[in-house]
C-alpha positions in Angstrom: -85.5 144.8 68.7 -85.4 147.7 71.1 -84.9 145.8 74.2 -81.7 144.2 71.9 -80.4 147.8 71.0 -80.7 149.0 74.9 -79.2 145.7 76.0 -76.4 146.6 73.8 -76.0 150.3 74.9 -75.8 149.2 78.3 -73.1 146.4 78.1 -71.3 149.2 75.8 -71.7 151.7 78.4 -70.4 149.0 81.1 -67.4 147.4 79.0 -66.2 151.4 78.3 -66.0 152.2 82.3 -64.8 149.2 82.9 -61.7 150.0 80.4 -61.4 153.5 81.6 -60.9 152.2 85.3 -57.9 149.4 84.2 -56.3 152.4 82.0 -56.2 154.9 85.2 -55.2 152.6 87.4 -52.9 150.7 85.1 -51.3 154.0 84.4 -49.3 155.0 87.3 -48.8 158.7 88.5 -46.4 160.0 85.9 -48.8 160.7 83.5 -51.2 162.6 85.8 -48.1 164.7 87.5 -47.1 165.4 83.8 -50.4 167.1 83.0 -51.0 169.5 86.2 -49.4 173.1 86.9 -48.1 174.3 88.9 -49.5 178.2 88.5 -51.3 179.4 91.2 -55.4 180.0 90.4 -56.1 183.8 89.8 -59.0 183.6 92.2 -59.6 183.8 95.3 -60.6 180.7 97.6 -63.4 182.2 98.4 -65.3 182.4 95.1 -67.2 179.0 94.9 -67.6 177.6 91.2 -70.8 178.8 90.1 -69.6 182.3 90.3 -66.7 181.3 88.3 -69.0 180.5 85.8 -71.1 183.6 85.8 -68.1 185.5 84.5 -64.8 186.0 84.0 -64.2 189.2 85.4 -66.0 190.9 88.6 -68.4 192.9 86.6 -69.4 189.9 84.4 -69.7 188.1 87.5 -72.3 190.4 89.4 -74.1 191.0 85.7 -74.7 187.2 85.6 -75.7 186.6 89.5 -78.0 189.9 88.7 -79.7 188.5 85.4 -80.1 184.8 87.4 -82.2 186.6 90.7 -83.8 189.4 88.1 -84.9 186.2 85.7 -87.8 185.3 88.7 -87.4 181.8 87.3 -87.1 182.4 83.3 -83.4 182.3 83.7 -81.9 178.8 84.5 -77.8 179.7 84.4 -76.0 182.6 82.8 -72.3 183.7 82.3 -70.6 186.6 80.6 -67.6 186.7 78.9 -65.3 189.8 78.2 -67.9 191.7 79.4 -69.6 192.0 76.1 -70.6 188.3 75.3 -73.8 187.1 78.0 -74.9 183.5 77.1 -78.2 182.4 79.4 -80.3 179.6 79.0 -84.1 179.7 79.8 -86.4 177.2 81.3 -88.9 175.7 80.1 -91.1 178.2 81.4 -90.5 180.4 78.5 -92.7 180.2 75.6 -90.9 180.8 72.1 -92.8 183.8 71.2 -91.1 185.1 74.6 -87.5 184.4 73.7 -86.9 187.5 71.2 -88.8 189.8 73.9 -86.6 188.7 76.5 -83.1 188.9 74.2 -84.2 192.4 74.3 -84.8 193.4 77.5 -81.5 191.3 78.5 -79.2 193.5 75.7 -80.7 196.4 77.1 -79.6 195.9 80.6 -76.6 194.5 79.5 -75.8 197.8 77.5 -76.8 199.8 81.0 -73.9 198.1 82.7 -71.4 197.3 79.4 -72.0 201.0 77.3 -69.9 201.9 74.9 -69.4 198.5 73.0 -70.7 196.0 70.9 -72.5 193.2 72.4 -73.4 189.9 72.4 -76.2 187.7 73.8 -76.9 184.0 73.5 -80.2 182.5 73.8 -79.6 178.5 74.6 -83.0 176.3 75.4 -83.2 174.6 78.5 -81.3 171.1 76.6 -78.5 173.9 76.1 -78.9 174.3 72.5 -78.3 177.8 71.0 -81.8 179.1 69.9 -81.6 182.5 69.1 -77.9 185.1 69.0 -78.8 188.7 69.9 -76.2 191.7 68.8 -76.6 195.8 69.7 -74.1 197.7 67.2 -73.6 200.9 69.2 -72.4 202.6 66.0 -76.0 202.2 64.7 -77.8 201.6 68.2 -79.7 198.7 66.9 -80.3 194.8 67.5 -80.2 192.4 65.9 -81.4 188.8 65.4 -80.2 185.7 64.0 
């Protein structure tokens, strides 16, 4: 019954690329110049894509770069948004009663390079699901979990 089900999956997987290919080449180029603009990119050529991804502004850029080579390993990617959002996911090196101790050391740095507003921190397990959200009110000066 398995074997049936994977068998299945497979020819699925195989019948859907197979469609995907005759639409795109079928298509013709109108539709893909439709879609594209014609802006210029607001980076530089010389920042590669991962650093896009750390943030999207300088500062959240070098605070994501720093928490990934700070992390020795704990840390498998991290970005920062709006410099007051950091999202990071862990490896499977971190144990879950490590997670909240971790959130808090991360907020804390964050709030040594981002004072002066509320933040945000995202705690995603290494399969990218969101574990654990972190928030420091600076009104009140405290974290919290949820």
């Amino acid at each position: 019954m398995i074997v049936l089900q994977q068998s299945r999956k497979i020819l699925a997987t195989f019948v859907l690329i197979l469609v995907l290919m005759i639409t795109t080449a079928c298509a013709g180029s109108t539709v893909a110049q439709v879609d594209r603009t014609t802006t210029s990119p607001a980076i530089g050529r010389d920042v590669t894509y991962a650093e896009l991804e750390r943030g999207n502004t300088p500062g959240g850029q070098t605070f994501g770069n720093w928490v990934l080579q700070a992390s020795s390993g704990l840390v498998k990617d991290a970005y920062v948004r709006d410099n007051n959002k950091l999202g990071v996911v862990i490896s499977p090196q971190v144990r879950p009663n490590e997670v909240r101790p971790l959130a808090k050391s991360l907020v804390q740095g964050f709030h040594k390079n981002f004072p002066n507003q509320d933040l945000k921190v995202l705690i995603y397990a290494p399969d990218k699901k969101l574990i654990l959200t972190t928030e420091y009110d600076t009104q009140t000066n405290q974290v919290k979990y949820s």
